[in-house]
gemmi code that builds the backbone of each chain (N, CA, C; Angstrom):
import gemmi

chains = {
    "A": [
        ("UNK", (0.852, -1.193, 0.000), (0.000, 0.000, 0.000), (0.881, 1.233, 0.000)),
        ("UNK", (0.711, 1.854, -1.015), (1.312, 3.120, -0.880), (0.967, 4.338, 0.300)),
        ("UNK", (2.120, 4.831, 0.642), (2.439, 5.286, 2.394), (1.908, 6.690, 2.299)),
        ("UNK", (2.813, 7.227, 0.542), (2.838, 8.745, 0.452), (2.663, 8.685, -0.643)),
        ("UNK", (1.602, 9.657, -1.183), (0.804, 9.915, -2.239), (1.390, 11.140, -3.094)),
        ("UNK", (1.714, 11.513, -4.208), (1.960, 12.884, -4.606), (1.322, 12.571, -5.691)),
        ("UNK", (0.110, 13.819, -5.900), (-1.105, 13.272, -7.046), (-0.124, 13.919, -8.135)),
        ("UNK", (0.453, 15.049, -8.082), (1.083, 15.709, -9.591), (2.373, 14.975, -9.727)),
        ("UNK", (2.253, 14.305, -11.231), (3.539, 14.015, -11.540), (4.760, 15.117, -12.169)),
        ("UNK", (3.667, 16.026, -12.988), (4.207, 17.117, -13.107), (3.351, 18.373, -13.223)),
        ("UNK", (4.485, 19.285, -12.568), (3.359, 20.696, -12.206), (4.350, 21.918, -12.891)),
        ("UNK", (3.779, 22.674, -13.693), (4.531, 24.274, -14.385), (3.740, 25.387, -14.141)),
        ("UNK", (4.541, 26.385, -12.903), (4.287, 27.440, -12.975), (5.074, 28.571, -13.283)),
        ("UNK", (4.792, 29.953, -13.900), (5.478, 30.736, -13.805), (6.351, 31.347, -12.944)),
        ("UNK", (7.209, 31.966, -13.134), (8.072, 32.864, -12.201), (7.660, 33.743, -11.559)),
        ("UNK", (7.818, 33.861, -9.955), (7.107, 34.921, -9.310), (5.598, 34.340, -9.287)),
        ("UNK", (5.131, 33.284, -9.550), (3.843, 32.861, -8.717), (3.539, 32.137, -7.517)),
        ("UNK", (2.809, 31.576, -7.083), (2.907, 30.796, -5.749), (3.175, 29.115, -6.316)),
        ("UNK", (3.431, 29.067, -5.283), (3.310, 27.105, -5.889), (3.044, 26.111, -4.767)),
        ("UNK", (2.463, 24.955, -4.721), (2.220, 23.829, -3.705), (2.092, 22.762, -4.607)),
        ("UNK", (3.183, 21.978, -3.820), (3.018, 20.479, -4.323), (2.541, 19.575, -3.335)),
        ("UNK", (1.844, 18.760, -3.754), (0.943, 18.225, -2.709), (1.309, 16.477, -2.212)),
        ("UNK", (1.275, 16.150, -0.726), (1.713, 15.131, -0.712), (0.538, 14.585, 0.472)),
        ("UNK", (0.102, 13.545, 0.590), (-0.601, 13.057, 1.368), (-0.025, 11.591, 1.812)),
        ("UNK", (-0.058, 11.283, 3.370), (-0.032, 10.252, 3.509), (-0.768, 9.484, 4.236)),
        ("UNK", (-0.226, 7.926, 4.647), (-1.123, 6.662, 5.244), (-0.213, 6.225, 6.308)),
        ("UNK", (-0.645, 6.818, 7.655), (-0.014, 6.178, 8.975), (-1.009, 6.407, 10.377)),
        ("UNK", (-0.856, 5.370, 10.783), (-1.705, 5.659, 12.172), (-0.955, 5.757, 12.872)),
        ("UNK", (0.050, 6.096, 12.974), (1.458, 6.571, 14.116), (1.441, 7.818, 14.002)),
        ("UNK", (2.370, 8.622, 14.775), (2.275, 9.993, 14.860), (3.437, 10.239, 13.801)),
        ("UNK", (3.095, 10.685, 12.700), (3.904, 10.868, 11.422), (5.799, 11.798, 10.964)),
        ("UNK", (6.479, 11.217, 10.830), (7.617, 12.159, 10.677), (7.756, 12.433, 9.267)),
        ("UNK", (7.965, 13.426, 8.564), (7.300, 13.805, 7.427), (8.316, 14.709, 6.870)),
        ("UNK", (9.236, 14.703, 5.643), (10.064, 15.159, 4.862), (9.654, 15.728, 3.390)),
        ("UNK", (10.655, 16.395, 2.895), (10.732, 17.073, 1.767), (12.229, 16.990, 1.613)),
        ("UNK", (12.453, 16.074, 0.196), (13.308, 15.895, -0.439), (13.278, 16.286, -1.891)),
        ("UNK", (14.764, 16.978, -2.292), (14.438, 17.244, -3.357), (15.945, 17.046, -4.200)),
        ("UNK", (15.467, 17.084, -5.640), (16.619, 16.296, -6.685), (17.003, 17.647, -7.932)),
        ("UNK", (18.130, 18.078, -7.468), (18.037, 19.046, -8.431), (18.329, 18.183, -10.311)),
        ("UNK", (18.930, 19.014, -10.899), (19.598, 18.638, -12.263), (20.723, 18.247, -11.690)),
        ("UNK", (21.300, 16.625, -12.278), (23.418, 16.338, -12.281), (23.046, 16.531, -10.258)),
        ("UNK", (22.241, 16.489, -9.262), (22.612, 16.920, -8.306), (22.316, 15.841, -7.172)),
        ("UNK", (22.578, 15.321, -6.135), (22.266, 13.944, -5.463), (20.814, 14.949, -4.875)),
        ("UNK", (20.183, 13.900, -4.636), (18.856, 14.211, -3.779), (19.120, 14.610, -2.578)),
        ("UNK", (18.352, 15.582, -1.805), (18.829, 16.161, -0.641), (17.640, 16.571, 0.240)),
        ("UNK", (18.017, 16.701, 1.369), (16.889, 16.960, 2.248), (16.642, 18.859, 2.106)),
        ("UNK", (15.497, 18.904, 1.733), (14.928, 20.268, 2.004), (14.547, 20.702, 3.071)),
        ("UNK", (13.132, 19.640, 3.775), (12.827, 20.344, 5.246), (12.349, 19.350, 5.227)),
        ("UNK", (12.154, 19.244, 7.180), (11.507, 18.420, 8.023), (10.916, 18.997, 8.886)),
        ("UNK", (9.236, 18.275, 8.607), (8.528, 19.102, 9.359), (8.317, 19.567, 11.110)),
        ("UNK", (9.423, 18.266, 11.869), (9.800, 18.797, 13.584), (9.957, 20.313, 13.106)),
        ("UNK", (11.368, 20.564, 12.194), (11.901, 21.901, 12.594), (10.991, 23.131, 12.714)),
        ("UNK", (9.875, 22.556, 11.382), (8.931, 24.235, 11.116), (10.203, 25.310, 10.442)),
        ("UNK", (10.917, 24.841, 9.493), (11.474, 26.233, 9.010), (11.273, 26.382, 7.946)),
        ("UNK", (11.761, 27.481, 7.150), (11.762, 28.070, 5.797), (12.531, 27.865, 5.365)),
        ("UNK", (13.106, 26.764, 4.171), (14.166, 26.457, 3.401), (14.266, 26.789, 2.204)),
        ("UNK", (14.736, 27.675, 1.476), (14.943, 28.645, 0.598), (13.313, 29.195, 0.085)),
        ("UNK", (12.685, 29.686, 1.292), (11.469, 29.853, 0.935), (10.350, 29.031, 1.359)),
        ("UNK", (10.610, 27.531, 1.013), (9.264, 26.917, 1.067), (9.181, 26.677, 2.413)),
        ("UNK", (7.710, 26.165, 2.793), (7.169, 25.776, 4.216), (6.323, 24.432, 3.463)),
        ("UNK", (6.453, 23.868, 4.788), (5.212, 22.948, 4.731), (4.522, 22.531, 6.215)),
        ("UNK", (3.558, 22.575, 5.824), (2.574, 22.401, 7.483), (1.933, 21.048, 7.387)),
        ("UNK", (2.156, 20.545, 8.821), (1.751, 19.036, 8.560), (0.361, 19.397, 9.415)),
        ("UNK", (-0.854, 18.539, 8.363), (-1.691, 18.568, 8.700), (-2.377, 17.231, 9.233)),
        ("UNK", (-2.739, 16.777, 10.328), (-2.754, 15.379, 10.606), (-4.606, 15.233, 10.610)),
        ("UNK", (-5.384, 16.082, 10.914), (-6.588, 15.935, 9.961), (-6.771, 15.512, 8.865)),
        ("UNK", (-5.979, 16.207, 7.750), (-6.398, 15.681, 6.409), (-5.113, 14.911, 6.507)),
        ("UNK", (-4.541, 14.217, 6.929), (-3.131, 13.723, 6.583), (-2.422, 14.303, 5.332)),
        ("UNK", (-2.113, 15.280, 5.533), (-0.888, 16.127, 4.173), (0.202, 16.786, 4.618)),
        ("UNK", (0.816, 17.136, 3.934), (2.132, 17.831, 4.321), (2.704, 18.847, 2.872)),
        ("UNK", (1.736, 19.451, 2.333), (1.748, 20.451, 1.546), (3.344, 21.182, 1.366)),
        ("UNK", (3.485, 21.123, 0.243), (4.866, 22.262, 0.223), (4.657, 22.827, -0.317)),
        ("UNK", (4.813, 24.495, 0.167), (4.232, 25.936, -0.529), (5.402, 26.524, -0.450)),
        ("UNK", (5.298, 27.816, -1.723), (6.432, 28.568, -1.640), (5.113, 30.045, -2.392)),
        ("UNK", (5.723, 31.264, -1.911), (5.024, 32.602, -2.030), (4.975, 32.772, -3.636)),
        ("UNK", (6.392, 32.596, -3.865), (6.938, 33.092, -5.344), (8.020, 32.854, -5.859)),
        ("UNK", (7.541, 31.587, -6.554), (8.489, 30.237, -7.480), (9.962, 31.345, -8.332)),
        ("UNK", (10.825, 30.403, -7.807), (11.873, 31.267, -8.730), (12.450, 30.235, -9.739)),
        ("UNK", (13.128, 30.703, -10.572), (13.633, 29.628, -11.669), (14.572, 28.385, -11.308)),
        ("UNK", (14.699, 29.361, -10.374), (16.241, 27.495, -9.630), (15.525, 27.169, -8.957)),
        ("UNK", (14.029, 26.848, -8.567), (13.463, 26.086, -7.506), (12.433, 24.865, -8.718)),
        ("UNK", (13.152, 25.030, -10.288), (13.093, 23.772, -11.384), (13.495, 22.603, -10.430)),
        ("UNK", (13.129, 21.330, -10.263), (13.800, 19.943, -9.583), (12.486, 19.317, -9.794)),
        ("UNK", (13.100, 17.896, -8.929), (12.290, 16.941, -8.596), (11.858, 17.097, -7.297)),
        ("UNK", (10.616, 16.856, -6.806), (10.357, 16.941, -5.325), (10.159, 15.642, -4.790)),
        ("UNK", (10.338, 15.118, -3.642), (9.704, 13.928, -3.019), (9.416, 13.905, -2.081)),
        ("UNK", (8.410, 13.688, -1.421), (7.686, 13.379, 0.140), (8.254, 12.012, 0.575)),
        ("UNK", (8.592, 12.611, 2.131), (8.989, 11.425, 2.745), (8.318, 11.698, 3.923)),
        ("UNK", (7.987, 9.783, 4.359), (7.514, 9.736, 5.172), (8.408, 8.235, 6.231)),
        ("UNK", (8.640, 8.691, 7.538), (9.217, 7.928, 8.265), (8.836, 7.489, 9.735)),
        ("UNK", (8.943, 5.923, 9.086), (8.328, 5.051, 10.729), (9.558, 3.650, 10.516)),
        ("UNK", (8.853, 3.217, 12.039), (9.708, 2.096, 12.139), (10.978, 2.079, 13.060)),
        ("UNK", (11.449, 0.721, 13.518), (12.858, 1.656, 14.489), (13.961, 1.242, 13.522)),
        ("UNK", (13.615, 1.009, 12.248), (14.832, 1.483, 11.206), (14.909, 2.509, 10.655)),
        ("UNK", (14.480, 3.100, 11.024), (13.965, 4.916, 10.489), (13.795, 4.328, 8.786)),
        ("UNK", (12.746, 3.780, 8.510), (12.513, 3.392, 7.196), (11.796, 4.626, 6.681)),
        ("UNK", (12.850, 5.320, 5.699), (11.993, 6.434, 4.604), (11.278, 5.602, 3.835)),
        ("UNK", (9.862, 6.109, 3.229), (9.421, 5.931, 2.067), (9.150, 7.151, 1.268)),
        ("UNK", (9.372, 6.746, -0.028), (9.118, 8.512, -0.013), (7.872, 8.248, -1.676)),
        ("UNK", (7.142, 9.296, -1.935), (6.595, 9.326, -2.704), (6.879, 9.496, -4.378)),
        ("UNK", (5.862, 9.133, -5.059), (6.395, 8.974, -6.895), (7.017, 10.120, -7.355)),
        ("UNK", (6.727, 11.531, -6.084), (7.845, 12.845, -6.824), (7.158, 13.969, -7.693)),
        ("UNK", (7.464, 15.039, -7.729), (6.917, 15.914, -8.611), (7.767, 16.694, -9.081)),
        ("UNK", (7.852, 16.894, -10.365), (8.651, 17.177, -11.262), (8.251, 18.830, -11.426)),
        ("UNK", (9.338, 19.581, -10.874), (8.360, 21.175, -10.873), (9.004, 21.634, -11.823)),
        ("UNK", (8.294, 22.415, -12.605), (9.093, 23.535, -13.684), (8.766, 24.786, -13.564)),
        ("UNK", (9.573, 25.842, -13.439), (9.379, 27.383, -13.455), (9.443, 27.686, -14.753)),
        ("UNK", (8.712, 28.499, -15.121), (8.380, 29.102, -16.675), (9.582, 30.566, -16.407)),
        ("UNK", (10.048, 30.965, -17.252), (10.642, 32.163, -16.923), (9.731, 33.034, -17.313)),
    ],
    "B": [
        ("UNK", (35.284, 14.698, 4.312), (34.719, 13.327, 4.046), (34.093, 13.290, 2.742)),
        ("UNK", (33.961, 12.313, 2.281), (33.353, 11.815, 0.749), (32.292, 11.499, 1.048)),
        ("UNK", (31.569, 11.276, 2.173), (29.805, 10.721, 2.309), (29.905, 9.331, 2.106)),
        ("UNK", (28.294, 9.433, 0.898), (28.244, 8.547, 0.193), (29.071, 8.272, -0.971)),
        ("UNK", (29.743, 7.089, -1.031), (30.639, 7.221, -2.516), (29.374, 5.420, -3.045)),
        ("UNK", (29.449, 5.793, -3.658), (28.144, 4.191, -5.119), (29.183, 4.160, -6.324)),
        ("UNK", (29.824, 2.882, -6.354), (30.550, 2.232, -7.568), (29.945, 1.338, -7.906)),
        ("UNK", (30.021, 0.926, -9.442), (30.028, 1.928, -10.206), (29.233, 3.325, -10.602)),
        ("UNK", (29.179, 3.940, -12.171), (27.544, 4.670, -11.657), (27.085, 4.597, -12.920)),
        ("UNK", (27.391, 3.647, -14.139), (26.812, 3.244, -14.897), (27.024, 1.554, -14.840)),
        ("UNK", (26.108, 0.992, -15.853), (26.970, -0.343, -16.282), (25.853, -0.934, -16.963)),
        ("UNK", (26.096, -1.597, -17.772), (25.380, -2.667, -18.245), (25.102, -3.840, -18.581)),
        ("UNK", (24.612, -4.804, -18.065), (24.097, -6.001, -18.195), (23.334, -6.923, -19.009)),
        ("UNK", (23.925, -8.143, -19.635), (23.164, -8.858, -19.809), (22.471, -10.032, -19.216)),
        ("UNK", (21.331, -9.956, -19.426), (20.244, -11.021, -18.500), (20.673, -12.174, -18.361)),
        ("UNK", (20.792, -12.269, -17.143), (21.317, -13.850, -16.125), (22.156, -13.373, -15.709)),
        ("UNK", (23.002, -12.322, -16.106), (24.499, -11.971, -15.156), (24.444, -11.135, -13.734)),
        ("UNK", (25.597, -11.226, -13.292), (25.169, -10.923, -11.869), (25.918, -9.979, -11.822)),
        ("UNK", (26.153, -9.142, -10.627), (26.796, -8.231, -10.188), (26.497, -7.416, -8.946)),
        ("UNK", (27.683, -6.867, -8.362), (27.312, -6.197, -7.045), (27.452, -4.673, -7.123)),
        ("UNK", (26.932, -3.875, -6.679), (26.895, -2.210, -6.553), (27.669, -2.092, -5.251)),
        ("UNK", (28.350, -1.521, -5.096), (29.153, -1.075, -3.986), (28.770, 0.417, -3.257)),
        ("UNK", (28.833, 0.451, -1.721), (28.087, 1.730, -1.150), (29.110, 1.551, -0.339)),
        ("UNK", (29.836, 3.462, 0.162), (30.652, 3.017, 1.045), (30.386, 4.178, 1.674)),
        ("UNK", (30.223, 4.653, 2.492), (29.981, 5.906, 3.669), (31.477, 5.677, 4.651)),
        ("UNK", (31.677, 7.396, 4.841), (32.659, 7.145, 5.765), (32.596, 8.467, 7.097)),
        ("UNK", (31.274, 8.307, 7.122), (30.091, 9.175, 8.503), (30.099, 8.354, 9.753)),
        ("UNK", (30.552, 7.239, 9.573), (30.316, 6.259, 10.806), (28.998, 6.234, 11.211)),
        ("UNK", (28.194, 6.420, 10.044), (26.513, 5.937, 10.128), (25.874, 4.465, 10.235)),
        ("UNK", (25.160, 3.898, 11.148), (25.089, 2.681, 11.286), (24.120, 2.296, 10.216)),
        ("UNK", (22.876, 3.292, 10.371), (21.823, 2.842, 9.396), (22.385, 3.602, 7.790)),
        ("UNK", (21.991, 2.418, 6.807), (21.895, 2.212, 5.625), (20.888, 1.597, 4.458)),
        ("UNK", (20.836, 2.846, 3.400), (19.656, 2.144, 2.796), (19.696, 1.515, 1.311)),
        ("UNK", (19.296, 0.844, 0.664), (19.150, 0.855, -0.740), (18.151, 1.163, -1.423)),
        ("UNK", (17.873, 1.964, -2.474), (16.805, 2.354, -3.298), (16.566, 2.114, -4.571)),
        ("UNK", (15.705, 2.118, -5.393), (15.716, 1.769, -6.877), (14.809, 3.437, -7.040)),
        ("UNK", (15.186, 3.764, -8.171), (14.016, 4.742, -8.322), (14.191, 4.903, -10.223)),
        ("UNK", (12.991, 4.588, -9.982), (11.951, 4.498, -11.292), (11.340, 5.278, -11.819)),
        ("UNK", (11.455, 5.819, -13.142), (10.459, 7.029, -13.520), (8.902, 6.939, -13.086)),
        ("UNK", (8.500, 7.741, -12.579), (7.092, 7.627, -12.387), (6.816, 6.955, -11.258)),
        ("UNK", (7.792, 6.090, -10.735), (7.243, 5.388, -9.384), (8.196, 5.979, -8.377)),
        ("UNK", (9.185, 7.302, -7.979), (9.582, 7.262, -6.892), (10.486, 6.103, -6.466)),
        ("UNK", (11.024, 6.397, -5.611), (11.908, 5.536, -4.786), (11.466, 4.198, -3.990)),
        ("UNK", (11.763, 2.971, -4.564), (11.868, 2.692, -3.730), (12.161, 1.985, -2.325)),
        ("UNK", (12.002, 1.653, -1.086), (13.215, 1.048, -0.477), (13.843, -0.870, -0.859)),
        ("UNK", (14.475, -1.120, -0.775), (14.724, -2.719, -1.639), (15.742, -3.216, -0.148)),
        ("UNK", (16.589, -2.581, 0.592), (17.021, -3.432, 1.480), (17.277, -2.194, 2.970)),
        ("UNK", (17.720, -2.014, 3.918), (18.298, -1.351, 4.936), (19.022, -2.408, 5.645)),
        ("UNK", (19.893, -1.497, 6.684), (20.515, -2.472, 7.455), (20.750, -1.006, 8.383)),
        ("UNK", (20.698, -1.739, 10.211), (20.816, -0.303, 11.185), (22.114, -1.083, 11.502)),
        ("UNK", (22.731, -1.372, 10.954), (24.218, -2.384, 11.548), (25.084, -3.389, 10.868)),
        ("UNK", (26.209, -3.292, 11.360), (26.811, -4.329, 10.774), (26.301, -5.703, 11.619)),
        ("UNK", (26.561, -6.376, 10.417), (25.781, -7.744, 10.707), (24.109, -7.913, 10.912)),
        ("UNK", (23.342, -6.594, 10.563), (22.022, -6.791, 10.798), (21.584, -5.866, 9.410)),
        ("UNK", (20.866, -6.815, 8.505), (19.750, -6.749, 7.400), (18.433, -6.633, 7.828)),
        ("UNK", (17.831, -6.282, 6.487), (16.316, -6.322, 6.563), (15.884, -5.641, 5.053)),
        ("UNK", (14.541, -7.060, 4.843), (14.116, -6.675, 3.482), (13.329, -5.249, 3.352)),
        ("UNK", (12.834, -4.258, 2.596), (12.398, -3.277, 2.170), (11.302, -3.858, 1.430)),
        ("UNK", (10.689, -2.622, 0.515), (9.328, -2.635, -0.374), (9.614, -3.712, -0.886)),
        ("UNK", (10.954, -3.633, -2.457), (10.793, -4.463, -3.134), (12.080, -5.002, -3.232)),
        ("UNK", (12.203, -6.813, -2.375), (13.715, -6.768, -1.892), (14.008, -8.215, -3.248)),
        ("UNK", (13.247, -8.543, -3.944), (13.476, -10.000, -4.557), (14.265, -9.784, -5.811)),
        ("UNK", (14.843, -10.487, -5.906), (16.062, -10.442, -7.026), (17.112, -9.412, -6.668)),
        ("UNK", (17.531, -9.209, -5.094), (18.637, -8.706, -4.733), (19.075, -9.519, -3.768)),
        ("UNK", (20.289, -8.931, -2.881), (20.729, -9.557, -1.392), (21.749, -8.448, -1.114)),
        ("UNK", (22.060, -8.300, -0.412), (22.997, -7.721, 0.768), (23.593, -8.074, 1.595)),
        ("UNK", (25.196, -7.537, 2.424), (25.614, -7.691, 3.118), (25.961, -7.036, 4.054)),
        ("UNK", (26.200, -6.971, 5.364), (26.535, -5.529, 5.963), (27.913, -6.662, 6.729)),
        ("UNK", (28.685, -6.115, 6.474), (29.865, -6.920, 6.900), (30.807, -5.802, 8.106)),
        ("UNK", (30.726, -4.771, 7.807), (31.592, -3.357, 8.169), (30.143, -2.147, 8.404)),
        ("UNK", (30.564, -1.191, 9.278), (29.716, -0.411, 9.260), (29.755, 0.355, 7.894)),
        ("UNK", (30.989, 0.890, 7.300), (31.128, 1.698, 6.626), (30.479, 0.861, 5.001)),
        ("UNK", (30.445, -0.181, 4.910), (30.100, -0.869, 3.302), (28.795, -2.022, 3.351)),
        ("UNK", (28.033, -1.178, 2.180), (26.520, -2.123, 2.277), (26.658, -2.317, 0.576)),
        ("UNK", (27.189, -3.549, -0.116), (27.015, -3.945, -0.781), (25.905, -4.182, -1.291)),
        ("UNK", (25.440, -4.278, -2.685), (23.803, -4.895, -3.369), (24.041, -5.727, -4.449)),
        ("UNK", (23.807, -6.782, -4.115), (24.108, -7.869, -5.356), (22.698, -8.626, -5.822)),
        ("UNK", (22.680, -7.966, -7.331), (22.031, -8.709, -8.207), (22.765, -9.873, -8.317)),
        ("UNK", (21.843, -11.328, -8.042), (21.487, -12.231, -9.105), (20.828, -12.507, -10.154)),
        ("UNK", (21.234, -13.215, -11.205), (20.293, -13.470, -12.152), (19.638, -12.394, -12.939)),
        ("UNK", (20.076, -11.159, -13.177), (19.929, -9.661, -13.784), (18.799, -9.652, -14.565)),
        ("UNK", (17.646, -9.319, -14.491), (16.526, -9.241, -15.115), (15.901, -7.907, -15.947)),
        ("UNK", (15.216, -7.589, -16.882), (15.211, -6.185, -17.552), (14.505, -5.242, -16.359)),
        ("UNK", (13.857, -6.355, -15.705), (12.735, -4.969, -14.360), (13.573, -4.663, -13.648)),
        ("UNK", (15.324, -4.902, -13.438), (15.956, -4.608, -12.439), (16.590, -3.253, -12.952)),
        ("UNK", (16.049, -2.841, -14.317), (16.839, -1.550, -14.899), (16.159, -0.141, -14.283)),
        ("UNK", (17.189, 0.129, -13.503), (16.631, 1.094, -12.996), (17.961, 2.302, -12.168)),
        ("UNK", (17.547, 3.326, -11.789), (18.958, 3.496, -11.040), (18.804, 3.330, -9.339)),
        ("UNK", (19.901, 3.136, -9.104), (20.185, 2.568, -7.577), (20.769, 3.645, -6.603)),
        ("UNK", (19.857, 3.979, -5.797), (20.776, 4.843, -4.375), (21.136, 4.319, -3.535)),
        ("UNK", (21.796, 4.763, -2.480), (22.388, 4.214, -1.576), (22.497, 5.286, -0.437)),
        ("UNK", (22.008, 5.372, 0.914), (21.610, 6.938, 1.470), (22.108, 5.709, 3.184)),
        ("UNK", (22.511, 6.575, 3.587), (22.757, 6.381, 4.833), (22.338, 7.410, 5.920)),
        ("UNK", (22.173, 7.390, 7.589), (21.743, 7.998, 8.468), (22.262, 7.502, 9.870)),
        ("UNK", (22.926, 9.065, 10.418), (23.233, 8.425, 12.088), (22.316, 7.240, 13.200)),
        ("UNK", (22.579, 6.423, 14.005), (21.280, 5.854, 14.339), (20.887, 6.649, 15.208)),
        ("UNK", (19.977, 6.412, 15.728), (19.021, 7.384, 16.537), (18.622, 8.497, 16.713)),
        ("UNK", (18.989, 8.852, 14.893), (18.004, 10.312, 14.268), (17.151, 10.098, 13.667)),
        ("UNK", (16.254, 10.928, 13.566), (15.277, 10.812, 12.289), (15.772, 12.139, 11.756)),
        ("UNK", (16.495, 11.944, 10.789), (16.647, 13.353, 10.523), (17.264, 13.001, 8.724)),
        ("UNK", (18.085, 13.770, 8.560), (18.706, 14.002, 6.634), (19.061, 13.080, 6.347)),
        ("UNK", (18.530, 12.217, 5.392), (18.815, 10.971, 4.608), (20.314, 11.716, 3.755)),
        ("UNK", (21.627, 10.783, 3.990), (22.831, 11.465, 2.941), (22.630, 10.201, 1.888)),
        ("UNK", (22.865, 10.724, 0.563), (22.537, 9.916, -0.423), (24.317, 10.049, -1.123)),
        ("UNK", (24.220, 8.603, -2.006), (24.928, 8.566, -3.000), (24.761, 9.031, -4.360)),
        ("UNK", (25.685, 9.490, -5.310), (25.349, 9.904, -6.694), (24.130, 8.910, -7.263)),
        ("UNK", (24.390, 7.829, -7.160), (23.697, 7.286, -7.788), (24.539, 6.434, -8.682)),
        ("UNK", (23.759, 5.057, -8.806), (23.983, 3.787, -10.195), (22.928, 3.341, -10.942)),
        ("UNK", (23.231, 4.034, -12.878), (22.719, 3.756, -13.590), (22.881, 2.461, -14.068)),
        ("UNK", (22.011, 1.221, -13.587), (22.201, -0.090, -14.366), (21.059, -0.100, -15.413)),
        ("UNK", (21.354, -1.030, -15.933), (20.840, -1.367, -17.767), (21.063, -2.401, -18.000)),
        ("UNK", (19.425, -3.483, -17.948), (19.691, -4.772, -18.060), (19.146, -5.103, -19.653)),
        ("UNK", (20.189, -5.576, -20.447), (19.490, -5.818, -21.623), (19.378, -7.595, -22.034)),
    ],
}
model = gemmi.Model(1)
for chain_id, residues in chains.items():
    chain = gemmi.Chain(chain_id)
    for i, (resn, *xyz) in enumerate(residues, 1):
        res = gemmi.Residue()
        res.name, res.seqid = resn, gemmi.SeqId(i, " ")
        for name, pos in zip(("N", "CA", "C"), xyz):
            atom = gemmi.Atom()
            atom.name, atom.element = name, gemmi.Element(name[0])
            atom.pos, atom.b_iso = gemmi.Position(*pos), 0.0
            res.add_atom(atom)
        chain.add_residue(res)
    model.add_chain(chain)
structure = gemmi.Structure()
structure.add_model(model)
structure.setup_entities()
């Protein structure tokens, strides 16, 4: 059963608009919940985790355990924030990531 | 430090042949992971190990194996090389008793023809 959901495989917005990529997941544990992301030629890397609550070059994401999501928003998409995104989600006492199918963002210039 | 280092990071195969991917971290991270990631399907997990000498299968662990012999090296050996095994391979390691930044390897492009 898939853990973490990301409905857009791919999403294009312009420069200077808002953006959210959307990730939902499946846990009845109290959820630890990531944002990973893959630039171009670049290893995949951690963006944010939602313990910290910070702003990593902009984006936020708020974990919502009502709707189970963990939304990643940014005010106003810039052209180097082009990548792959992936939701992660972690349980288990192997700290087993799973992470979701990814969303492929493109900034329009 | 070099992190994650993944040898090779291409290669290609023909079906039935075997071969091992090499992962070597030098973080003194206990936990280790392996990944496949697939266009369109995300990552995903195929083996971990929180130790040397201690495995454990992932999502999709069949038509691989592993060893954790050393903390620092988590080998992945295909048997029997199949075309569904074409895919590329990560290799991400983590301190134990964080939940915190998965460190990843470049990555291995295999190609089973």
């Amino acid at each position: 059963a898939q853990r973490v959901t990301q409905p857009e495989k791919l999403l294009s917005v312009f420069k200077g608009a808002p953006v959210e990529l959307k990730c939902n997941y499946s846990y009845s544990g109290s959820p630890e919940l990531f944002w990973y992301v893959q630039y171009s030629r670049q290893r995949l890397q951690l963006l944010l985790r939602h313990i910290s609550r910070e702003s990593i070059k902009g984006f936020t994401a708020d974990l919502n355990k009502g709707e189970t999501s963990f939304h990643l928003k940014k005010p106003f998409a810039q052209e180097e924030d082009s990548a792959m995104y992936y939701c992660a989600l972690v349980i288990g006492s192997g700290n087993q990531f799973y992470f979701g199918t990814g969303t492929s963002l493109t900034v329009i210039p | 430090n070099a992190g994650v280092t993944q040898t090779p990071k291409f290669r290609i195969l023909k079906i039935g042949q075997s071969m091992t991917l090499q992962c070597a971290q030098d973080m003194n991270h206990n936990y280790m992971y392996w990944y496949r990631q697939d266009p369109g399907m995300g990552l995903k997990l195929i083996y971990y190990s929180v130790g040397a000498g201690i495995t454990d299968k992932g999502e999709v662990p069949n038509g691989y194996n592993v060893s954790r012999s050393t903390t620092e090296d988590f080998p992945l050996r295909l048997e029997l090389a199949a075309p569904s095994q074409t895919s590329v391979y990560f290799c991400a390691s983590i301190p134990s008793g964080e939940t915190g930044e998965l460190f990843f390897g470049e990555g291995s492009r295999l190609t089973v023809l």
